[in-house]
Backbone bond lengths (Angstrom), bond angles and torsions (degrees), N, CA, C in turn:
res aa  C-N    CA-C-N  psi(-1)  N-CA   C-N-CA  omega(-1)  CA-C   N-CA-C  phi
1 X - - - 1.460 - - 1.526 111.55 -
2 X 1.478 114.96 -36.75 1.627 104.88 176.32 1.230 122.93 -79.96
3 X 1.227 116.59 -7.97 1.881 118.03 171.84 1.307 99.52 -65.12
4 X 1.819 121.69 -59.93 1.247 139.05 -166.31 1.364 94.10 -45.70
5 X 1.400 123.58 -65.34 1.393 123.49 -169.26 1.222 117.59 -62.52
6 X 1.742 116.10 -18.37 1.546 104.60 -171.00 1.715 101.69 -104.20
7 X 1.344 105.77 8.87 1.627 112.27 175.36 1.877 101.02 -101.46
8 X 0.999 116.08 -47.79 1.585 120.57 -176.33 1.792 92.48 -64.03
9 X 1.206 112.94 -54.96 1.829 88.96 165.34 1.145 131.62 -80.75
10 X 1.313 129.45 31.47 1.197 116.99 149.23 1.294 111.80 -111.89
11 X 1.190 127.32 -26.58 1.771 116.14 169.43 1.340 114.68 -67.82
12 X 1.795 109.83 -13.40 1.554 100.81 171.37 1.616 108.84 -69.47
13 X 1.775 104.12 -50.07 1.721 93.02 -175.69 1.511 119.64 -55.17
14 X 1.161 105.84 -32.17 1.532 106.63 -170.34 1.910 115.29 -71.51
15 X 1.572 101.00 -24.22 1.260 118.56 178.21 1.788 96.85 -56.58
16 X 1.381 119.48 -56.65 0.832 159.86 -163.76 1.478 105.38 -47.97
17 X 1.332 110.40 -81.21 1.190 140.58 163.78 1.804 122.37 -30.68
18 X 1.152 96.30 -39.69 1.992 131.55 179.71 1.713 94.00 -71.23
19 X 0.986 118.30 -52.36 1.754 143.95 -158.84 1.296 99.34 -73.68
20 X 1.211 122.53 -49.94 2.161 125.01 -167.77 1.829 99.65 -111.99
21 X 1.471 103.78 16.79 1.530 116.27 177.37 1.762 109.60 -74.38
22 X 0.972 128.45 116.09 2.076 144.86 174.16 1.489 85.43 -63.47
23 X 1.855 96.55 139.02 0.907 104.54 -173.92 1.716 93.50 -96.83
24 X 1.430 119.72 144.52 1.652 106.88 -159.70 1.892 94.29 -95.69
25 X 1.277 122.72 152.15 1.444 115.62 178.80 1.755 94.13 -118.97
26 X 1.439 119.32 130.79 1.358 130.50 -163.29 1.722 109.46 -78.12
27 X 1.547 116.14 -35.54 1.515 116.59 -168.67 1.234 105.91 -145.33
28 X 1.056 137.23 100.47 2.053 130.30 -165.77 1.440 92.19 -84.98
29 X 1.031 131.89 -26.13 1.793 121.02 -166.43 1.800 98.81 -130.72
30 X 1.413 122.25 65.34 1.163 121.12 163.45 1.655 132.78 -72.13
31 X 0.850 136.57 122.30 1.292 149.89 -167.61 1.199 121.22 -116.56
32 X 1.741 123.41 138.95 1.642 128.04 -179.68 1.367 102.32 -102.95
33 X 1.492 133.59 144.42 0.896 134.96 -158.13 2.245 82.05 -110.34
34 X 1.259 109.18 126.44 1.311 121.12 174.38 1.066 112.83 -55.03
35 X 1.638 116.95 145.29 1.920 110.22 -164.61 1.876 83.09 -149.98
36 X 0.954 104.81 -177.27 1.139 131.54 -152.79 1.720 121.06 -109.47
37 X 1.599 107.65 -4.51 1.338 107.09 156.37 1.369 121.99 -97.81
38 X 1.262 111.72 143.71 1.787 137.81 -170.00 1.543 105.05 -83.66
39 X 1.161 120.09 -24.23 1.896 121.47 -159.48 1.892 79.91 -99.67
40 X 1.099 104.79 179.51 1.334 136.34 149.99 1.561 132.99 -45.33
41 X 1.098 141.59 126.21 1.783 129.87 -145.65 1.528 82.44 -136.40
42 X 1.605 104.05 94.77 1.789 101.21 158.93 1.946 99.24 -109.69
43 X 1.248 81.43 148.17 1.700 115.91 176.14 1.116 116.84 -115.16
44 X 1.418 123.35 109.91 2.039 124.46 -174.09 1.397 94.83 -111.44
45 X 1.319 111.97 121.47 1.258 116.18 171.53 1.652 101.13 -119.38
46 X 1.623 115.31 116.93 1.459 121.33 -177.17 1.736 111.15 -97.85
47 X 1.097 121.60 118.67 1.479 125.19 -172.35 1.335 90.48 -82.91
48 X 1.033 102.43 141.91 2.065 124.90 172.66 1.281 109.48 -95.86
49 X 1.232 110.39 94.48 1.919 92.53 160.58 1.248 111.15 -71.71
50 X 1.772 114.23 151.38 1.601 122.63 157.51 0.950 114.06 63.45
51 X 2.218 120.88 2.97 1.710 101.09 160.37 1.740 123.97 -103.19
52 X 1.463 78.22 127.77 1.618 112.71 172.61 2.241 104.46 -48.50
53 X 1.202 111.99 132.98 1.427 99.76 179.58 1.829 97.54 -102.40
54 X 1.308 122.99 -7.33 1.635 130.67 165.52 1.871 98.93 -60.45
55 X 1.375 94.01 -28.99 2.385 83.42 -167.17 1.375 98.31 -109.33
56 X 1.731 117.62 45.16 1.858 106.25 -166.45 1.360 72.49 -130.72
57 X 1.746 113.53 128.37 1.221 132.58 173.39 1.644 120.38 -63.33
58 X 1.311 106.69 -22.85 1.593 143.47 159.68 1.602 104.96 -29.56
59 X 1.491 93.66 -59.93 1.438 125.17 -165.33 1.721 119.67 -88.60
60 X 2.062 107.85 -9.22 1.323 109.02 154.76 1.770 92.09 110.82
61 X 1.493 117.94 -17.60 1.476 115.79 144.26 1.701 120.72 2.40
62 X 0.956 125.14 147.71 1.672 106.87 -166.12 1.954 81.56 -110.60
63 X 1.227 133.96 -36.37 1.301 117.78 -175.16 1.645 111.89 -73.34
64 X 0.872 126.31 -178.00 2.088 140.83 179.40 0.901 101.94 -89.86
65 X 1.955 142.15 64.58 1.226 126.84 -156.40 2.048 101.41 -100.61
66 X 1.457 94.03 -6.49 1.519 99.36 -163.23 1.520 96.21 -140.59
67 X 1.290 107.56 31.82 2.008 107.20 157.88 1.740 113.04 -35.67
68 X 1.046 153.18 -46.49 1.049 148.23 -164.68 1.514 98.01 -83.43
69 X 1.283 138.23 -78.24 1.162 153.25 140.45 1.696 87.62 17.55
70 X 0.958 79.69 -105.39 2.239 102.88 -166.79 1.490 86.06 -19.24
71 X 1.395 143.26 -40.58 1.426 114.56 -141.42 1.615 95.81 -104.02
72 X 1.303 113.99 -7.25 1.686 114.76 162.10 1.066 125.66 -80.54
73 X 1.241 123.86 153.10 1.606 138.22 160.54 1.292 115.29 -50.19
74 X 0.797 124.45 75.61 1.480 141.68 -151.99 1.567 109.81 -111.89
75 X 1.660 127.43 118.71 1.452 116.04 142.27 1.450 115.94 -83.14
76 X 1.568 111.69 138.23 1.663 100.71 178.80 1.676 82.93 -148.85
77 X 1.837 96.02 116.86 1.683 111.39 160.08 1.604 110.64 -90.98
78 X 1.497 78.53 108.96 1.613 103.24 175.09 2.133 116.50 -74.03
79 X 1.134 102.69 -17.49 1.547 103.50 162.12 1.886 137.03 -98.96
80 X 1.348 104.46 62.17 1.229 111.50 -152.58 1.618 82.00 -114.42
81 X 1.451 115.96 164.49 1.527 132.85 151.65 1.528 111.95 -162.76
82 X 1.080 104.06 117.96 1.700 127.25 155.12 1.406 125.70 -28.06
83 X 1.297 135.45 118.54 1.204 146.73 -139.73 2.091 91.84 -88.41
84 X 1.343 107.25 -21.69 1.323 97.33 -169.29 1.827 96.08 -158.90
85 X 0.886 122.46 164.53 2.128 138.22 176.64 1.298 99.48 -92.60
86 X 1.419 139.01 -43.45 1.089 143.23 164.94 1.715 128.95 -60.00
87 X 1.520 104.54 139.37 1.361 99.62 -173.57 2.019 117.35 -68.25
88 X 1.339 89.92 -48.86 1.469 95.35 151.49 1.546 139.31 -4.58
89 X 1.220 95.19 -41.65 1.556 105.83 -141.94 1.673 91.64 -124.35
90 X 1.434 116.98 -65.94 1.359 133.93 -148.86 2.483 103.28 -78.61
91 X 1.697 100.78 -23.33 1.150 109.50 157.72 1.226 121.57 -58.28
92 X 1.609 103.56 -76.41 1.780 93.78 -178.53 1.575 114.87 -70.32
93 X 0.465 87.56 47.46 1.696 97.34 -178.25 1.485 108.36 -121.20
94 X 1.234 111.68 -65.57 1.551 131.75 173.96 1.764 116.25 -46.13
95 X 0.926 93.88 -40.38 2.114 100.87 165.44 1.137 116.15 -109.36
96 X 1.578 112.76 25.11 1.392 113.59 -173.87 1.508 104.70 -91.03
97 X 1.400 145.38 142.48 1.574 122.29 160.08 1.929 116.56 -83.54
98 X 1.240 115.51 30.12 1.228 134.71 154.38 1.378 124.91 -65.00
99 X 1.188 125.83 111.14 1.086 126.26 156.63 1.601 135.34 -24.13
100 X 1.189 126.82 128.58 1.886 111.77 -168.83 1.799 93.46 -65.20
101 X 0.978 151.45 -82.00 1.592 135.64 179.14 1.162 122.42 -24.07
102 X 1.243 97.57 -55.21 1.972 93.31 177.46 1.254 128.08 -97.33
103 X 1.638 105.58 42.46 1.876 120.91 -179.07 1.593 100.33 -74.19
104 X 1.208 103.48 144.66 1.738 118.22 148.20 0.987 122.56 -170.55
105 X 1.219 121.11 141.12 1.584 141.37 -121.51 1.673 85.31 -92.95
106 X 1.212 103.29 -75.28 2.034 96.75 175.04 1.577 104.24 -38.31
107 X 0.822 149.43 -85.81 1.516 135.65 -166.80 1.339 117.23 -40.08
108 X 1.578 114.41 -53.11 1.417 102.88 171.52 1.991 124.99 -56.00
109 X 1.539 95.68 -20.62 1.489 94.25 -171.32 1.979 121.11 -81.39
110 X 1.665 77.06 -9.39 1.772 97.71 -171.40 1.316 115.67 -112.60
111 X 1.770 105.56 19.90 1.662 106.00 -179.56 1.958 95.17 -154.68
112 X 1.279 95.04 178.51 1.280 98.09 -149.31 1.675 96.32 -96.73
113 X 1.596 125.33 176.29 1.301 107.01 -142.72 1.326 85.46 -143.78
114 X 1.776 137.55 -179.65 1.414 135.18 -177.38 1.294 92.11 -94.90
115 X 1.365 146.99 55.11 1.184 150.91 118.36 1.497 117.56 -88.47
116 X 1.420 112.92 -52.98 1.126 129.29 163.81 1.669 103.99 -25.74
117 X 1.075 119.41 -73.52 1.581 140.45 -169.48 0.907 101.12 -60.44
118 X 1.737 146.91 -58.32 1.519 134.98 174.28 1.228 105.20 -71.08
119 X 1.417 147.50 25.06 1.443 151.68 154.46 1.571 105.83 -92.14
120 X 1.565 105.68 -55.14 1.784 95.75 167.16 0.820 106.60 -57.25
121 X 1.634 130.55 -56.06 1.521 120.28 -153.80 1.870 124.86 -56.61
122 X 1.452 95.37 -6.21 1.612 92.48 173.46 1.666 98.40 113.36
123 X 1.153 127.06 20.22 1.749 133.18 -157.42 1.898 84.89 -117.70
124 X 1.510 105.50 120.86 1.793 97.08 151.06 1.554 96.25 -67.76
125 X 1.238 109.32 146.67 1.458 118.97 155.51 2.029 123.11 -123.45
126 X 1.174 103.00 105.47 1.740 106.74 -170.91 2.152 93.30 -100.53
127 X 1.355 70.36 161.71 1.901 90.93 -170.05 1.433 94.83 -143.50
128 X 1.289 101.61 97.41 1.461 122.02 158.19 1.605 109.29 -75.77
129 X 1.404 130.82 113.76 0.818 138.07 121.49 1.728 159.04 -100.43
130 X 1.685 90.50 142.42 1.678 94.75 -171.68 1.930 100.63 -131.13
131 X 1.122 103.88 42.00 1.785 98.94 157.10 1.471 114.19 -158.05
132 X 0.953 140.54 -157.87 1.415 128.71 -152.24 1.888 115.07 -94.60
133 X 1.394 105.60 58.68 1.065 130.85 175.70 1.630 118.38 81.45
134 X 1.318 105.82 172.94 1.834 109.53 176.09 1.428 120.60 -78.43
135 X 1.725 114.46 -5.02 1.475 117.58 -162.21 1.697 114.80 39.39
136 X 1.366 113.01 69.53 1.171 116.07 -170.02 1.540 135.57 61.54
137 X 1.185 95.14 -36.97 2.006 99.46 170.35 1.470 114.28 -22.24
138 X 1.690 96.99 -65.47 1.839 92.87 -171.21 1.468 123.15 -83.97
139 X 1.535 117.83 19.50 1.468 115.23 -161.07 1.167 113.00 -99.49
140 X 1.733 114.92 49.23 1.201 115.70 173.22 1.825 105.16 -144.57
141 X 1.377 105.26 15.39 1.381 124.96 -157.48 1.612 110.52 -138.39
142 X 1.240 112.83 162.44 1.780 122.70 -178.41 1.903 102.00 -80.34
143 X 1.415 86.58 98.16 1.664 88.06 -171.41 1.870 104.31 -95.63
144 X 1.585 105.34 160.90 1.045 82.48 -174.00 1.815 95.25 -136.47
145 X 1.222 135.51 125.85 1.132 128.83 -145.10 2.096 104.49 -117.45
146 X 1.790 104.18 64.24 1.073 99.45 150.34 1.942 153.10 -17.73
147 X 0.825 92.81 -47.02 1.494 96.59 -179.76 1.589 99.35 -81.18
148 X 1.286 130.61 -13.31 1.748 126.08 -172.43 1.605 106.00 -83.78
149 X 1.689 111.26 -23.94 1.379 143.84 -175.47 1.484 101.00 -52.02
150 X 1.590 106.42 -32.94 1.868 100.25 -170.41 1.299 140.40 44.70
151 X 1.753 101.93 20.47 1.512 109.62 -159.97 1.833 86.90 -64.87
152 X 1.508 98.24 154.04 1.436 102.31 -176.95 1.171 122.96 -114.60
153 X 1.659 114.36 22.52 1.760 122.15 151.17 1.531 97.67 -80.81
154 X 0.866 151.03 1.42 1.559 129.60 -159.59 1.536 104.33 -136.19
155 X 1.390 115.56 -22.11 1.525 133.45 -160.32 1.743 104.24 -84.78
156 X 1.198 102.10 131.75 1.769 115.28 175.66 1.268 122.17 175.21
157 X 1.739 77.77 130.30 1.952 89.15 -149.48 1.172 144.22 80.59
158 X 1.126 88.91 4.88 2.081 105.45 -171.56 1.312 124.52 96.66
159 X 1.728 104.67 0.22 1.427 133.01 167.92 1.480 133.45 -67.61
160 X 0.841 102.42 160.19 2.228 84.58 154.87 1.779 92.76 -152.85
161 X 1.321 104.00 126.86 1.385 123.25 150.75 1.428 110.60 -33.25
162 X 1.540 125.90 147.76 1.248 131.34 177.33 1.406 121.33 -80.19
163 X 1.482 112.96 8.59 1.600 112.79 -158.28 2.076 72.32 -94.34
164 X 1.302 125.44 -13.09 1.345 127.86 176.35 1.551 116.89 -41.82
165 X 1.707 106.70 -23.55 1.408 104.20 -163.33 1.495 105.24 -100.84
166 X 1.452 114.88 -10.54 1.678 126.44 166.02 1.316 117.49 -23.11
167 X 1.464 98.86 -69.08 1.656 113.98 -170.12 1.639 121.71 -53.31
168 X 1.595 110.63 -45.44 1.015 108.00 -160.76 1.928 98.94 -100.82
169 X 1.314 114.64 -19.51 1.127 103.02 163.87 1.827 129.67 -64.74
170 X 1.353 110.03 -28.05 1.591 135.19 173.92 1.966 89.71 -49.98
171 X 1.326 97.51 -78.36 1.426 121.40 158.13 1.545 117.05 -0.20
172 X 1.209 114.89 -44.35 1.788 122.99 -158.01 1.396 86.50 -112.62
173 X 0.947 132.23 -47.90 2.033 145.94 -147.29 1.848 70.86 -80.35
174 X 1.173 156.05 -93.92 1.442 160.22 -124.36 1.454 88.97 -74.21
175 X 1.446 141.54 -12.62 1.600 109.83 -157.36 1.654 75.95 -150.04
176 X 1.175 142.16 45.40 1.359 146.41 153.44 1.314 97.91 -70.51
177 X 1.699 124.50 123.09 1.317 122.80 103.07 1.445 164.81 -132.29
178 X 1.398 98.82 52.12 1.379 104.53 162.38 1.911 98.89 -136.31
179 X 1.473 95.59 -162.78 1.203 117.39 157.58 1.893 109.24 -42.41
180 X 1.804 109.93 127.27 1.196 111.75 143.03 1.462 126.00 -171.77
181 X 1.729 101.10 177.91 1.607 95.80 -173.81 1.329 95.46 -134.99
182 X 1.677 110.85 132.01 1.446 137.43 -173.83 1.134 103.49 -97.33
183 X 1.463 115.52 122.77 1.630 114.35 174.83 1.330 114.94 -105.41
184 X 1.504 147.75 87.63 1.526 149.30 -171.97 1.458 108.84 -78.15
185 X 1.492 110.20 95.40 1.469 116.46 170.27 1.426 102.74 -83.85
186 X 1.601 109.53 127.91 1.552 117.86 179.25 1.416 100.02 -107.46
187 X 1.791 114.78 159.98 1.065 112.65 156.09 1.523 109.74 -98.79
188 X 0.989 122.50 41.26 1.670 139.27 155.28 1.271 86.76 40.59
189 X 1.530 102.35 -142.47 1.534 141.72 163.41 1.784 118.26 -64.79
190 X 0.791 114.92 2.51 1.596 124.31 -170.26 1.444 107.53 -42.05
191 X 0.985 135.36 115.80 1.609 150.53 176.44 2.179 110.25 -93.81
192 X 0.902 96.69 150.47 2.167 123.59 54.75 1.393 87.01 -129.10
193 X 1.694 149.71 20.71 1.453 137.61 176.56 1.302 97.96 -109.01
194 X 1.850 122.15 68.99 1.472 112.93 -173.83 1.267 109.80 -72.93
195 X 1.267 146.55 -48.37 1.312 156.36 149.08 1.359 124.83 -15.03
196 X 1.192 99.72 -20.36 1.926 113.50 -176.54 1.832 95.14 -98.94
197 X 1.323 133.83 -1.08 1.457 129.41 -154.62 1.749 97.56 -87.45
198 X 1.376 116.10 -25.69 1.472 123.00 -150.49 1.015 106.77 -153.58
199 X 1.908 112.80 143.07 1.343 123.04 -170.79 1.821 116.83 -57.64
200 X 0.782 109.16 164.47 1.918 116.98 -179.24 1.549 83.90 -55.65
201 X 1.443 135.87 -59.63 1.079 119.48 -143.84 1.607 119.73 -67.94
202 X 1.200 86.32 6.14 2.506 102.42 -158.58 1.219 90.99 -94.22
203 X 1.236 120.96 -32.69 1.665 116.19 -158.83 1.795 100.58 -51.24
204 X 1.134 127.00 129.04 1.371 125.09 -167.04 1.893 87.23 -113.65
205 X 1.481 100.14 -75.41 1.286 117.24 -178.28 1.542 127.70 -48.76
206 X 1.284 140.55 138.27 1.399 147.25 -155.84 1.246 119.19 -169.71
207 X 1.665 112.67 127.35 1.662 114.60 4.10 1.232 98.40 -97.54
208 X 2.204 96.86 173.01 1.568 96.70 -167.53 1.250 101.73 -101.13
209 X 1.208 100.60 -154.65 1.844 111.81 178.56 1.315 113.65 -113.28
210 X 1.366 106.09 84.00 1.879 112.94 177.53 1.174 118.56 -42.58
211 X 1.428 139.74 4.59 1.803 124.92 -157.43 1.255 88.13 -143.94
212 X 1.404 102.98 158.45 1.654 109.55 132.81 1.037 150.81 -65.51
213 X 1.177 89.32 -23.23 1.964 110.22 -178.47 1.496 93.11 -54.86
214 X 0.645 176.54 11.78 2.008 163.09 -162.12 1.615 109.98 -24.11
215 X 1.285 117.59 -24.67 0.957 126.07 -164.22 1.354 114.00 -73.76
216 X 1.754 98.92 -23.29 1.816 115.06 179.30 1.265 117.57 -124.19
């Protein structure tokens, strides 16, 4: 009984502690350095769920996993690793200005993030989402919550395919005017229903894995 009690008080202080926590602000006087295009400057940055950079043909993969890819002008850093496997974790992390060793999730959640910073800097920033939320990332921004949309070309299983985020991104690109950066959270490949992620017509690879079970 006294471990119990001396463990239930410490997630209380720390609960605690989290609660009367300052929220930290990263740059009070941020600034864009003036550039040289006249039109409008959008930036789409598409988050990947569940891709591996070991199975990216990009990356020397022996299958065609990135045919479209390969045939662009493409930079692709092949030495990258993810601060965490979890979505949780490996998001705020990713707009975090934290180091991948010296991540933590309370600090990142109680300070401001490189979204944050292209929001001062004069950037709309929208957050399309279509998988099981931003874990705080976008909750300071015009989010836009695809998968709640239920459109029912894209929907399966309680899912929605990523071609879901087409419409409403087309949507934003036609009625831009200023500066911005689009963030497309996918539910990629996300398992254990990998087979359920993508239309019949994507299936490249054969045969697939009908179940979830993976395990059998």
């Amino acid at each position: 009984m006294k471990a119990i009690y001396q463990r239930l008080t410490k997630v209380s202080l720390s609960s605690q502690a989290l609660a009367n926590r300052k929220f930290v602000r990263l740059d009070e006087n941020v600034r864009r350095q003036p550039g040289h295009d006249q039109g409008i400057i959008v930036f789409v940055l598409v988050v990947g769920e569940t891709a591996r950079a070991m199975n990216f043909s990009l990356n020397g993969y022996g299958r065609e996993t990135n045919p479209r890819l390969g045939g662009e002008d493409v930079v692709n850093f092949s030495d990258v690793a993810a601060s965490g496997t979890a979505t949780a974790i490996f998001l705020p992390a990713m707009f975090s200005v934290m180091p991948r060793k010296k991540f933590n999730l309370n600090d990142a959640i109680y300070s401001e993030n490189i979204r944050d910073l292209l929001s001062s800097a004069g950037y709309d920033v929208i957050w399309l989402e279509n998988d099981d939320g931003c874990k705080k990332v976008c909750s300071r921004v015009t989010t836009i919550d695809v998968a709640a949309m239920k459109d029912p070309r894209y929907r399966e299983d309680g899912y929605c395919h990523d071609e879901a985020l087409i419409d409403p991104l087309e949507d934003i690109l036609n009625k831009l005017e200023r500066d911005t950066v689009i963030v497309l959270h996918t539910i990629g490949s996300h398992g254990p229903s990998y087979y359920k992620r993508h239309p019949e017509e994507f299936k490249v690879f054969h045969p697939t894995c009908d179940t979830s079970e993976v395990q059998n």
